[in-house]
TIZAVO-564722 format. One record per residue (C-alpha): residue in three letters; z negated, x negated, y. Coordinates in steps of 0.2 Angstrom, whole numbers, padded with zeros to 4 digits, always signed. Layout:
<recs>
AlaZXY ...
</recs>
This chain:
<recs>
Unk+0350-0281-0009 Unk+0339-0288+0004 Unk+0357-0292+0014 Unk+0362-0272+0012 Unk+0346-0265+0019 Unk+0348-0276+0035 Unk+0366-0275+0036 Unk+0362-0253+0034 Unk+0350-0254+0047 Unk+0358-0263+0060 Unk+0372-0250+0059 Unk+0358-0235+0060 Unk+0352-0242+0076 Unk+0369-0245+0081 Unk+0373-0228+0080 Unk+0356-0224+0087 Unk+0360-0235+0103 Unk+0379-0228+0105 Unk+0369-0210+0102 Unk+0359-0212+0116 Unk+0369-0222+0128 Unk+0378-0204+0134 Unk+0368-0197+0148 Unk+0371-0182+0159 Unk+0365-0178+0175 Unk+0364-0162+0185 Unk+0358-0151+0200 Unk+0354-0133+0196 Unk+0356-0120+0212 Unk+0355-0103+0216 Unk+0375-0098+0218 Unk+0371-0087+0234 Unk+0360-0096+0245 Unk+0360-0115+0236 Unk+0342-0116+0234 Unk+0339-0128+0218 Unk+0330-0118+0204 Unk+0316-0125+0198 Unk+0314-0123+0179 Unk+0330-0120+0175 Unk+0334-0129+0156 Unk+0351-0138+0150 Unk+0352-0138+0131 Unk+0368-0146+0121 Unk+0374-0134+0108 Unk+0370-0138+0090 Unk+0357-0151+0093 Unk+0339-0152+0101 Unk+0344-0162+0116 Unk+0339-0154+0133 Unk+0330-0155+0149 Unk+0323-0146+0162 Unk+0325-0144+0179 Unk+0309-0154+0192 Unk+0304-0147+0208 Unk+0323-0154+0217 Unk+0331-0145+0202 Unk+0336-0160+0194 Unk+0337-0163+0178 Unk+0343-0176+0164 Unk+0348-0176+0145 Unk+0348-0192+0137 Unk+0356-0197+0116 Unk+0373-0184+0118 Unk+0384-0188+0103 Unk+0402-0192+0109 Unk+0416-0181+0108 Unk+0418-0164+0119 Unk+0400-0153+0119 Unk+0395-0137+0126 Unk+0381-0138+0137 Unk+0370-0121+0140 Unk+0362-0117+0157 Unk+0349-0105+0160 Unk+0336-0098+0170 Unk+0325-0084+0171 Unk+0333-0072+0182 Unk+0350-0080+0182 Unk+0366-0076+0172 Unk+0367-0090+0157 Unk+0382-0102+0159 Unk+0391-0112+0146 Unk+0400-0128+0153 Unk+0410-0142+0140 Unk+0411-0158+0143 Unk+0418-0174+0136 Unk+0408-0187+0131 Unk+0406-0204+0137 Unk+0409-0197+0154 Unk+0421-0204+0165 Unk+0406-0208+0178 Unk+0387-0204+0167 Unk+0381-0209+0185 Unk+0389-0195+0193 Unk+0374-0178+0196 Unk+0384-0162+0193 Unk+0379-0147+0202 Unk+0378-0132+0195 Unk+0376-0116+0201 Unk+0368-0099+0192 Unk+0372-0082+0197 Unk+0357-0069+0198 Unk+0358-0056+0184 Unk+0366-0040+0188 Unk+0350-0033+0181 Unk+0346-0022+0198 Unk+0362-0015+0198 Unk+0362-0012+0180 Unk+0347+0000+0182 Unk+0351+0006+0199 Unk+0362+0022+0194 Unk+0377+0027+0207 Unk+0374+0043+0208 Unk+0388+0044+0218 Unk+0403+0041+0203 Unk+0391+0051+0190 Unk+0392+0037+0177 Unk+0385+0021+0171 Unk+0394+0009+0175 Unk+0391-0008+0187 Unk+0399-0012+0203 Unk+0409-0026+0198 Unk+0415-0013+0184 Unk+0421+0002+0195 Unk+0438+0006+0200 Unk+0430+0019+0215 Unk+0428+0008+0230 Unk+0407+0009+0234 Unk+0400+0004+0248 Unk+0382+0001+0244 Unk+0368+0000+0256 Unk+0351-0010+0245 Unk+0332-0008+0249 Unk+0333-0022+0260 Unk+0345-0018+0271 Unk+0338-0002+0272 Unk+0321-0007+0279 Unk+0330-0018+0290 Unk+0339-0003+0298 Unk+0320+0006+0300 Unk+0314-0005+0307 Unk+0326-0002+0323 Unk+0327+0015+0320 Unk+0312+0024+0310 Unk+0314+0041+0316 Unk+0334+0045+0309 Unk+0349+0037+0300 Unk+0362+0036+0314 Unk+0359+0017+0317 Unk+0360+0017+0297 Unk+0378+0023+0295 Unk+0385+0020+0313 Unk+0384+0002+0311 Unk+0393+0000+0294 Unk+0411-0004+0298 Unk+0423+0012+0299 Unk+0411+0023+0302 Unk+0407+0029+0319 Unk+0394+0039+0326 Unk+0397+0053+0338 Unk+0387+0062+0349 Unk+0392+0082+0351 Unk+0379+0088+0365 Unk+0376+0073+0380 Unk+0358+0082+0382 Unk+0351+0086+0366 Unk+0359+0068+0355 Unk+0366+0081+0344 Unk+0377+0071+0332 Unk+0391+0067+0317 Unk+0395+0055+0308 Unk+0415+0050+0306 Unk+0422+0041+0293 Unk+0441+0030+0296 Unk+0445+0042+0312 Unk+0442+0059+0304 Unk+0430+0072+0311 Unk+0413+0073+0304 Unk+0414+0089+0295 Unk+0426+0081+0282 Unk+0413+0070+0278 Unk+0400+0076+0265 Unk+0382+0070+0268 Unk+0373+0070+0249 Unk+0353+0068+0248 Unk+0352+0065+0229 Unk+0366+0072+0224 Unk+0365+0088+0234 Unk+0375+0092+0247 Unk+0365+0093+0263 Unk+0369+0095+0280 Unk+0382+0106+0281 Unk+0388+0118+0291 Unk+0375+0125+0305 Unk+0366+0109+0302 Unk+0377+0097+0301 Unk+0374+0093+0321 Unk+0357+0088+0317 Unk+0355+0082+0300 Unk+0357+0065+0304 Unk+0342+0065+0318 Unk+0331+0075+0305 Unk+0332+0061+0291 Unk+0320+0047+0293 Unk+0326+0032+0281 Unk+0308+0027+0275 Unk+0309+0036+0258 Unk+0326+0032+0253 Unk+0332+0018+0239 Unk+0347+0014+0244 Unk+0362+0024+0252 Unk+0380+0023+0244 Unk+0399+0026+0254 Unk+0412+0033+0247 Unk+0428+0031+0259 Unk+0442+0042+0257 Unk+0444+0058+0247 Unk+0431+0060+0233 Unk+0433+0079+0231 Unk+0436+0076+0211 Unk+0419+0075+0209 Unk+0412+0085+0223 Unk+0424+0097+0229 Unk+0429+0102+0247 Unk+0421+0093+0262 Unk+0425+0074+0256 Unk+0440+0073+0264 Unk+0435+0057+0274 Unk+0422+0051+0262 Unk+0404+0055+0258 Unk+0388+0047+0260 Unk+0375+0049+0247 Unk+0356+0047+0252 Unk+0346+0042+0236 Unk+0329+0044+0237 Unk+0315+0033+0230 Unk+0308+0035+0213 Unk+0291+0033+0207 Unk+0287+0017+0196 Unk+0272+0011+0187 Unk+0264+0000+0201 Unk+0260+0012+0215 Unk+0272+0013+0231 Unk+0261+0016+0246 Unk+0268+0014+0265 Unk+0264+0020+0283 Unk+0274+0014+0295 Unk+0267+0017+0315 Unk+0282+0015+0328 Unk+0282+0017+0348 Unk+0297+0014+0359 Unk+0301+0012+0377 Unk+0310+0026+0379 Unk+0294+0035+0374 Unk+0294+0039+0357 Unk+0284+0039+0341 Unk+0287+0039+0323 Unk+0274+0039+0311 Unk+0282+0040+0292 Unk+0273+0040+0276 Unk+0279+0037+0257 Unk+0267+0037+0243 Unk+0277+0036+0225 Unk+0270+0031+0207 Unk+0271+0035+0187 Unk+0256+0043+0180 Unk+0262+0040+0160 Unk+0272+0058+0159 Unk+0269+0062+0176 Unk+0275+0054+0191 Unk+0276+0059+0212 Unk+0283+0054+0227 Unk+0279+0063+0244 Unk+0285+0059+0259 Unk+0279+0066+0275 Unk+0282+0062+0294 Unk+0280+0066+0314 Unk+0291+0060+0326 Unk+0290+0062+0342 Unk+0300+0060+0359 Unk+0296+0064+0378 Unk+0309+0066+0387 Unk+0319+0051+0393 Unk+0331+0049+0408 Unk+0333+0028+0408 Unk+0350+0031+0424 Unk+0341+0043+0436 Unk+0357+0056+0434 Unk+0343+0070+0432 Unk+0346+0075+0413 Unk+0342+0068+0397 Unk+0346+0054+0389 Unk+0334+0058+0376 Unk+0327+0073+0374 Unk+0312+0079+0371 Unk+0306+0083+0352 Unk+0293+0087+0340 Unk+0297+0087+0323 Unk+0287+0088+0306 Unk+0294+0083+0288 Unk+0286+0085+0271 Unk+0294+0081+0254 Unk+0284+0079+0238 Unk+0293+0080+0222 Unk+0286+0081+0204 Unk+0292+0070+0189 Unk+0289+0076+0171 Unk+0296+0064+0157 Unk+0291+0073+0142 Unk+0300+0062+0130 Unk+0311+0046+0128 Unk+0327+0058+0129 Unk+0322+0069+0143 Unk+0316+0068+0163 Unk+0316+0083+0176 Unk+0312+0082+0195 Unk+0306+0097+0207 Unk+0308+0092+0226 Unk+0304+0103+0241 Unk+0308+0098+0256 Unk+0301+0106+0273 Unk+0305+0103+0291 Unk+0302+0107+0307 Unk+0307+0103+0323 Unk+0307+0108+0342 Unk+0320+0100+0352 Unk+0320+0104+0372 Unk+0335+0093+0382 Unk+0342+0094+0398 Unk+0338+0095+0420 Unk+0323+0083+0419 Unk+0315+0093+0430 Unk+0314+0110+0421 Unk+0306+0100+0406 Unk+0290+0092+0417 Unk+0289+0108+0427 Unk+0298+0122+0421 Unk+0311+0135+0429 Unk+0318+0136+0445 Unk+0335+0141+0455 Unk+0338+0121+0461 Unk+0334+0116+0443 Unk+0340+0130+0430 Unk+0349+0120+0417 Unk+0341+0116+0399 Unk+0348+0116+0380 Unk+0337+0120+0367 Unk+0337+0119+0350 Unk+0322+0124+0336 Unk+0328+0123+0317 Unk+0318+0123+0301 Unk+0323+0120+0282 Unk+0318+0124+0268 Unk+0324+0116+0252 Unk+0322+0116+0235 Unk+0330+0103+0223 Unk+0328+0105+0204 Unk+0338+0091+0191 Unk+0334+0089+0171 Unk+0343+0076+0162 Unk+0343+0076+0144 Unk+0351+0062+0133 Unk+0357+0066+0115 Unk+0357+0048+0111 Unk+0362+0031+0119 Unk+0378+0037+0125 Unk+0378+0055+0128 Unk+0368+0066+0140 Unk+0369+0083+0149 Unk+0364+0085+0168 Unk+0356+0101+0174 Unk+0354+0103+0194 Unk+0351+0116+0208 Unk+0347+0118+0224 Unk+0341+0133+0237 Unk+0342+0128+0255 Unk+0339+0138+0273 Unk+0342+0132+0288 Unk+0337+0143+0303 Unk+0344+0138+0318 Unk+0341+0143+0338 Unk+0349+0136+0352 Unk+0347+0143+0369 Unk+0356+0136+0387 Unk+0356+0147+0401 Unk+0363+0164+0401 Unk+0367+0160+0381 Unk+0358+0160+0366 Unk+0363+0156+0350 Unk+0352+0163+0333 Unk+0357+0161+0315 Unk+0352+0157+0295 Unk+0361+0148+0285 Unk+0357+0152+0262 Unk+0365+0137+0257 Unk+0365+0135+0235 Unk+0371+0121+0222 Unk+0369+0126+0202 Unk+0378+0113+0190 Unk+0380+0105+0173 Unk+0387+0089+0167 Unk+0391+0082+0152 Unk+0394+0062+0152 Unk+0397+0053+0136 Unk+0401+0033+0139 Unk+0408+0022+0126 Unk+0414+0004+0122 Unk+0428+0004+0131 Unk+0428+0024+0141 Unk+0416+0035+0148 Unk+0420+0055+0151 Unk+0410+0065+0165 Unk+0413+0083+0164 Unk+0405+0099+0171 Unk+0408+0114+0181 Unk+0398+0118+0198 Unk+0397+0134+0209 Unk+0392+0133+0228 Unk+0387+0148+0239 Unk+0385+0147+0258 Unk+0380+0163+0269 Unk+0377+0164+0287 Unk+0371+0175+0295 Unk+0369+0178+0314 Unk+0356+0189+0326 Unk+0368+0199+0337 Unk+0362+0195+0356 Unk+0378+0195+0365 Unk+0394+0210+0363 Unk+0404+0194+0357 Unk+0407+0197+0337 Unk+0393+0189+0326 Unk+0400+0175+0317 Unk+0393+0180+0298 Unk+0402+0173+0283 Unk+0401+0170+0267 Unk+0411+0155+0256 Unk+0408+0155+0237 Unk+0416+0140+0227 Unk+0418+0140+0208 Unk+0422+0124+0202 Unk+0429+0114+0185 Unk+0431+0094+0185 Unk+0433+0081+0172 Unk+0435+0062+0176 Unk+0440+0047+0163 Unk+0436+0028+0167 Unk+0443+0018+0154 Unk+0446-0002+0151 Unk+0462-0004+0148 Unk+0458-0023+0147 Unk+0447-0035+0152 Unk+0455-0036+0169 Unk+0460-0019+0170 Unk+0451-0004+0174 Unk+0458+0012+0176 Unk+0449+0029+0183 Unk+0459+0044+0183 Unk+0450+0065+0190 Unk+0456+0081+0190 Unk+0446+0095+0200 Unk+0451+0114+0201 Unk+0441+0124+0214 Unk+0441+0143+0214 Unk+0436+0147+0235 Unk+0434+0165+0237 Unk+0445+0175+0250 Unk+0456+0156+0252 Unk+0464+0153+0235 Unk+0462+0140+0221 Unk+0463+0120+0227 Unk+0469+0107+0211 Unk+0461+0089+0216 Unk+0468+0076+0206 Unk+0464+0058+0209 Unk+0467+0041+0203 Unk+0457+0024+0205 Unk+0463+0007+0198 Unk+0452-0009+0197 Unk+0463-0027+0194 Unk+0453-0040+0192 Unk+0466-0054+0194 Unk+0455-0068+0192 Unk+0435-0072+0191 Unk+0436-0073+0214 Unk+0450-0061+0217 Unk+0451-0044+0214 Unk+0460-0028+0220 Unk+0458-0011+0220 Unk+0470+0006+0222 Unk+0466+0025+0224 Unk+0469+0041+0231 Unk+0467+0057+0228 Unk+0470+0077+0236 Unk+0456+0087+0246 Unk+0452+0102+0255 Unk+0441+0110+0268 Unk+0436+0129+0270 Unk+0438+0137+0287 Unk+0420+0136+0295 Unk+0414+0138+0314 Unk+0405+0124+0315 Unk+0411+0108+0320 Unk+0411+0095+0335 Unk+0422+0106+0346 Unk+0412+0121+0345 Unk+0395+0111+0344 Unk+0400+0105+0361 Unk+0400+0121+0366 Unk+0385+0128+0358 Unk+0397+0138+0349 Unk+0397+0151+0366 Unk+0412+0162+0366 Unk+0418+0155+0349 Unk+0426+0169+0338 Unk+0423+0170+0321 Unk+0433+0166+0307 Unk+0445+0177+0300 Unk+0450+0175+0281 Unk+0468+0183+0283 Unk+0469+0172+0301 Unk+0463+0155+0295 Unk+0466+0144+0278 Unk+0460+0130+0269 Unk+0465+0116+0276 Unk+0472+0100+0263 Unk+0474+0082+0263 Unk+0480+0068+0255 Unk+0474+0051+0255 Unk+0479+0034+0245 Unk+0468+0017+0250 Unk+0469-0002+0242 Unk+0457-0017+0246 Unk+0457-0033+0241 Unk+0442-0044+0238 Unk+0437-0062+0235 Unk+0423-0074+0233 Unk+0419-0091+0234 Unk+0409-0104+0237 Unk+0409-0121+0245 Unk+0400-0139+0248 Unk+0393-0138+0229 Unk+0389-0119+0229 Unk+0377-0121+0245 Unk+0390-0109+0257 Unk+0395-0091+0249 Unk+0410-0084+0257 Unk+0414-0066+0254 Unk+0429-0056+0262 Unk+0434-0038+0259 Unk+0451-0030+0265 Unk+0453-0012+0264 Unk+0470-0001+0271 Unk+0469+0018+0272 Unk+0479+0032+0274 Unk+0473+0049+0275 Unk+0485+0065+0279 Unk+0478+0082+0285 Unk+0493+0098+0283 Unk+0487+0112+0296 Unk+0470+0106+0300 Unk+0460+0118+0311 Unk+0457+0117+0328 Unk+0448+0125+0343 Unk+0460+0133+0358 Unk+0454+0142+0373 Unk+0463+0158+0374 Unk+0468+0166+0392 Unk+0453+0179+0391 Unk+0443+0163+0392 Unk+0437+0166+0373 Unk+0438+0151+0358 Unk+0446+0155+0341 Unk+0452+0143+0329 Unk+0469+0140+0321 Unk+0477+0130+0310 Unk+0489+0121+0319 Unk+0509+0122+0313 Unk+0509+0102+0310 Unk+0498+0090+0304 Unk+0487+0074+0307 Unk+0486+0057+0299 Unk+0473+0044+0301 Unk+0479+0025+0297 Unk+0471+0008+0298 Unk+0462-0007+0290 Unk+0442-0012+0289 Unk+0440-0031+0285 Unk+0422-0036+0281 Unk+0417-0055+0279 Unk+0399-0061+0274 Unk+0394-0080+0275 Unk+0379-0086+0266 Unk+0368-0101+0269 Unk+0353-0106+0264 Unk+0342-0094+0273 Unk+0356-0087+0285 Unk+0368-0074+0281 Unk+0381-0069+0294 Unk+0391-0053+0292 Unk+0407-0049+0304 Unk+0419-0032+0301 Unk+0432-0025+0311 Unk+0440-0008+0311 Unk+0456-0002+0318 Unk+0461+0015+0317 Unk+0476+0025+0322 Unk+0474+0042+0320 Unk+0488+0054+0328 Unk+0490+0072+0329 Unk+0508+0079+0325 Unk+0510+0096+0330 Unk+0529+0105+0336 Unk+0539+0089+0339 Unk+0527+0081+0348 Unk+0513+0067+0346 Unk+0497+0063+0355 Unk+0481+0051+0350 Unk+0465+0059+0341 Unk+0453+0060+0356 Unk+0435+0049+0352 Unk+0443+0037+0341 Unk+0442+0019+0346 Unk+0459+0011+0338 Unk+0445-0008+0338 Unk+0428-0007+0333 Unk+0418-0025+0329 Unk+0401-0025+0319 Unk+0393-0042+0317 Unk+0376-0047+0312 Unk+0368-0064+0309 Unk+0351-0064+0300 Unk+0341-0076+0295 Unk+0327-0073+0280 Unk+0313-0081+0272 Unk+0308-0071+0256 Unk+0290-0060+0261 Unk+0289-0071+0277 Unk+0302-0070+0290 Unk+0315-0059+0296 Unk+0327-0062+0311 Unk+0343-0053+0317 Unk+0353-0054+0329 Unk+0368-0037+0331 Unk+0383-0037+0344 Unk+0395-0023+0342 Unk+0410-0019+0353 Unk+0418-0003+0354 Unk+0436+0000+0363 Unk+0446+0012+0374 Unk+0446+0028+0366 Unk+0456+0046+0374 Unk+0445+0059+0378 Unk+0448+0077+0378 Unk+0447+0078+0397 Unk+0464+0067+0396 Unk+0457+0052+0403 Unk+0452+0034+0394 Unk+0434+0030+0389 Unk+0430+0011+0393 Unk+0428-0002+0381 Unk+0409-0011+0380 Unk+0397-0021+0373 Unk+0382-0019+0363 Unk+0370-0033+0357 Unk+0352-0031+0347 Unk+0338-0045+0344 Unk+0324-0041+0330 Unk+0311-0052+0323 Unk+0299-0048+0308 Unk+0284-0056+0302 Unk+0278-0051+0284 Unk+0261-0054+0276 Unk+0255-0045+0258 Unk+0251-0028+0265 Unk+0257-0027+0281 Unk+0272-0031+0292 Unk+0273-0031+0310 Unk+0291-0031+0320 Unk+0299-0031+0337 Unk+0317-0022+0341 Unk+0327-0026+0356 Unk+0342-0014+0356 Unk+0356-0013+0367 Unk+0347-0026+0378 Unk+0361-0030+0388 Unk+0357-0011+0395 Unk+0377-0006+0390 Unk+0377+0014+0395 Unk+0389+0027+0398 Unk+0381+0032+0415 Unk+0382+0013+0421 Unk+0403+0012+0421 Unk+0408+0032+0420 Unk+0402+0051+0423 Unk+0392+0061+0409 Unk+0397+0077+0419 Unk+0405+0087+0431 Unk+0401+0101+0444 Unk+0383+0103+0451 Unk+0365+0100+0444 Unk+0362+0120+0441 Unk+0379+0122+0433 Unk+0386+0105+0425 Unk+0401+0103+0414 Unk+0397+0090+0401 Unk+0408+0076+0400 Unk+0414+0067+0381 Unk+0398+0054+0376 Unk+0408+0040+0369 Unk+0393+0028+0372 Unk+0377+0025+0372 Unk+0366+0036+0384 Unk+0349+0029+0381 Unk+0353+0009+0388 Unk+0340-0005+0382 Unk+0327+0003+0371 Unk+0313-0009+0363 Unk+0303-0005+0350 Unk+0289-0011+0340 Unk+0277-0006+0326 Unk+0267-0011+0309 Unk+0270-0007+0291 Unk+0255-0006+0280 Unk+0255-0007+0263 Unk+0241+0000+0251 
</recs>
């Protein structure tokens, strides 16, 4: 007996010592930037041995039975991982790395407005471009007082200046004209028509949560105008911990922006008001005698009121007003006013007024109906010598959407009705240019998973457009995810644009001797557009470099788009042409990653071509190349360094001659502190500007004809400033 007990503990401790003999060791790191994660735990499935990660992220589990085990990683923060193993290792010496990604939890509860449903990212078939928090404060800091800089360096997207005196501009998307973008600002359409010159230098990016791009045709959902894409601006949103900034901004070329954002949750109650003053004297950096920067004043106040009266239910009430008083043009005439050696001046005073109302209701975890409406003016004066311009623009948005996700699909429907009226002050014998467009519209849009790896998005719009006919829309968007670093995507869809007066040709002109539009003359113009990419992700030396690339191919085709002719009396009208034009190319964006550094290049090339009775000529102010870069380096609430160089090619101008290609570069440094922040902006310090290597005009100083702006007017511009947070 004595003989059995030793013999049956020799074997217990046996098994105890081969128990314990298998050891696994490991590194735990951050998947993007290969930091090691502190406090990050191993446990082998089905038993109590585990470990947890010390301050280098290492960690060690001792006594793993033999045989294959499942080993689960974790973090706070981080996507849990499941790794198997067979055990006795080949090499128990050997440390494995391992590398967590963060949890999608931010995009999970950040909402894309801009599809309408509820889904992810990684999970949508619709191309998005998404522009975060961050991002977007790093784009303030270089230009507080508007969003050009914002959307003009994101690849395919160009900005372009309409009036070389007054910085009016557009924005265009993959070689198409910037009316066949549509500008959103929660939702709403914004911008349009009689504003759309300015809306982008009235739109400070201080109160916005992050901006999301959809390239090529998106009229399913929203209707005509998103030929070339559209751009969603989503505003901030209050939260229980209070949102309190000022940020104080003074520039070289004598400016000032003072922005204010105040947000929080009061239980059922919550605000955000946002309110502003920027400010610009005017700026003439060349010595030509006119404006490179005009001078401005310009006020903005936007409070909105949240109500959450129960779980299932939340509304919104924004208004929005702004004014501004923009004077550009012989720098003489602004210091000193009128005479007949220095006549020449543009300017323009606007104002809006907007309301935005939107109530959301959800029947239950899966259904919900969305109520919105908006009420804008815009009132808009531009005088020039001899000329002046006076008009208001009623501008309304009423819709209801129903969106009911499932397991595997997720149905948004609704129907919307637009109505736009301007009207015009008669101060000239030419004909006013009043018009009315009233839209009435149905849509219904499916996204289903077919599979795991397959995700298929399929629309169908139909638009009643009063005195132009009905428009169908249908679209189509596909998602293949072909492995866990590759995946692809396929879409395309139809669109169409209403006959209006205002774009870039006749914003150039101040819309002086324009005729108006005539509904039996013009008609819709219609498009067709079709657009793959291809993305994959990787990483490299044990998860401590992240390499990202995307490449994106687009076609879009425009049938009798409208354009602006001179007639022989001298007077403009517009026509739809008898042919057509087509924008093609590619955008290729990489991102590296680091440690602390991240380094982001893209290049665009565009051919966009006008076909019109046999013959073929090149869209004027579209650079075929276009590079974007940016390397950055970040310390988390600490540190912020940048450095920008962009180059722009030979584009045709509508004077028939070439623009010249050239070189921008941008240097910014920020130092952050709890509470405040102070920074420092260096752009375009190389001092690249159009008056350095061509003309801006033509003719004499009392009578100039203004040349195509294709770059930058204003030079080297430094700014600095301080962000305080309460």
């Amino acid at each position: 007996m004595k003989k059995t007990i030793i013999f049956m503990a020799i074997m217990l401790l046996s098994l105890q010592m081969a128990y314990a003999e298998n050891i696994f060791k490991a590194k735990i790191i951050d998947s993007d930037c290969g930091e090691t994660l502190v406090g990050a735990t191993a446990i082998v499935q089905g038993t109590d041995r585990g470990a947890i990660a010390d301050a280098e992220g290492f960690l060690t589990i001792t006594g793993i039975p033999d045989g294959l085990q499942t080993i689960i990683f974790s973090c706070t923060g981080y996507e849990t991982e499941q790794k198997k193993f067979t055990f006795p290792l080949a090499n128990p010496d050997e440390i494995v790395v391992i590398s967590l990604e963060e949890e999608e939890m931010e995009l999970d509860e950040v909402v894309v407005t801009a599809t309408r449903g509820t889904r992810t990212f990684k999970d949508l078939p619709t191309r998005v471009e998404f522009i975060g928090s961050e991002e977007l404060e790093e784009k303030s800091l270089m230009k507080p007082g508007d969003i050009r800089m914002l959307l003009s360096e994101s690849t395919g997207i160009q900005t372009q200046q309409t009036s070389a005196i007054s910085g009016n501009s557009l924005i265009k998307i993959q070689g198409l004209d910037g009316k066949y973008t549509q500008i959103l600002k929660d939702g709403f359409p914004a911008f349009s028509g009689a504003a759309a010159g300015l809306g982008l230098l009235q739109t400070p990016p201080l109160d916005l949560k992050q901006v999301e791009i959809i390239k090529g045709s998106s009229s399913t959902l929203y209707g005509g105008g998103a030929i070339a894409g559209l751009v969603n601006l989503v505003s901030k949103t209050p939260e229980e911990k209070r949102d309190f900034q000022v940020q104080l901004n003074g520039t070289t070329a004598k400016g000032l922006d003072v922005n204010s954002f105040f947000g929080q949750r009061f239980g059922k109650v919550g605000t955000t008001i946002f309110a502003s003053y920027n400010r610009n004297w005017a700026y003439d950096p060349s010595d030509v005698g006119f404006t490179a920067i005009p001078e401005f004043d310009r006020f903005t106040f936007n409070p909105t009121l949240f109500l959450y009266p129960g779980d299932k239910t939340t509304a919104s009430l924004g208004i929005e007003a702004m004014v501004e008083d923009r004077l550009g043009g012989d720098m003489y005439y602004i210091k000193h006013g009128h005479t007949e050696e220095h006549p020449y001046f543009e300017r323009n005073r606007s104002q809006r007024y907007s309301s935005r109302l939107s109530v959301r209701h959800s029947f239950d975890d899966r259904t919900s109906l969305n109520v919105k409406n908006s009420v804008t003016l815009f009132r808009r004066k531009i005088a020039i010598p001899d000329y002046r311009f006076d008009g208001d623009q009623w501008s309304t948005f009423s819709e209801v959407s129903f969106l009911r996700s499932g397991n595997r699909s997720e149905w948004v429907g609704g129907l919307n009705v637009w109505t736009e009226h301007f009207g015009e002050k008669r101060l000239t014998q030419m004909p006013v240019r009043d018009f009315s467009i009233n839209t009435f519209g149905l849509f219904v849009q499916n996204t289903t998973n077919i599979s795991d790896r397959f995700i298929l998005e399929t629309g169908l719009r139909g638009d009643y457009v009063h005195d132009y006919g009905f428009a169908v829309l249908p679209r189509l968007s596909a998602l293949f995810k072909l492995t866990d670093k590759f995946s692809t995507r396929i879409g395309g869809g139809f669109g169409y644009k209403p006959p209006s007066i205002f774009s870039e040709e006749s914003e150039r002109l101040q819309y002086e001797n324009v005729l108006p539009i005539d509904s039996k003359f013009n008609k819709l113009e219609r498009s067709y557009g079709a657009n793959v990419d291809f993305n994959y992700r990787t990483s490299f030396a044990d998860g401590r470099v992240i390499f990202t690339v995307n490449q994106l191919f687009f076609y879009t085709y425009l049938r009798h788009p409208l354009e602006l002719r001179r007639e022989p009396d001298g007077l403009y009208r517009f026509y739809n042409i008898a042919g057509n034009m087509n924008s093609k190319g590619a955008e290729t964006n990489v991102k590296v990653m680091y440690s602390d550094f991240s380094l982001f290049l893209g290049y665009t090339y565009t051919d966009a071509r006008v076909r019109e009775g046999g013959s073929s000529r090149a869209k004027t102010l579209t650079p075929k190349h276009r590079l974007n870069s940016m390397l950055m380096y970040e310390i988390e609430d600490s540190w912020r360094v940048g450095y920008e160089l962009y180059y722009v090619g030979r584009q045709h101008l509508t004077d028939g001659l070439m623009g010249k290609d050239y070189v921008t570069m941008g240097f910014m440094i920020q130092k952050i502190w709890d509470g405040i922040s102070v920074y420092a902006n260096f752009e375009n310090f190389t001092d690249r500007r159009q008056t350095r290597f061509d003309t801006i005009y033509t003719g004499s100083v009392t009578n100039p004809e203004f040349r195509d702006i294709y770059a930058p007017l204003d030079g080297f511009v430094a700014n600095a400033g301080v962000i305080l947070k309460f």
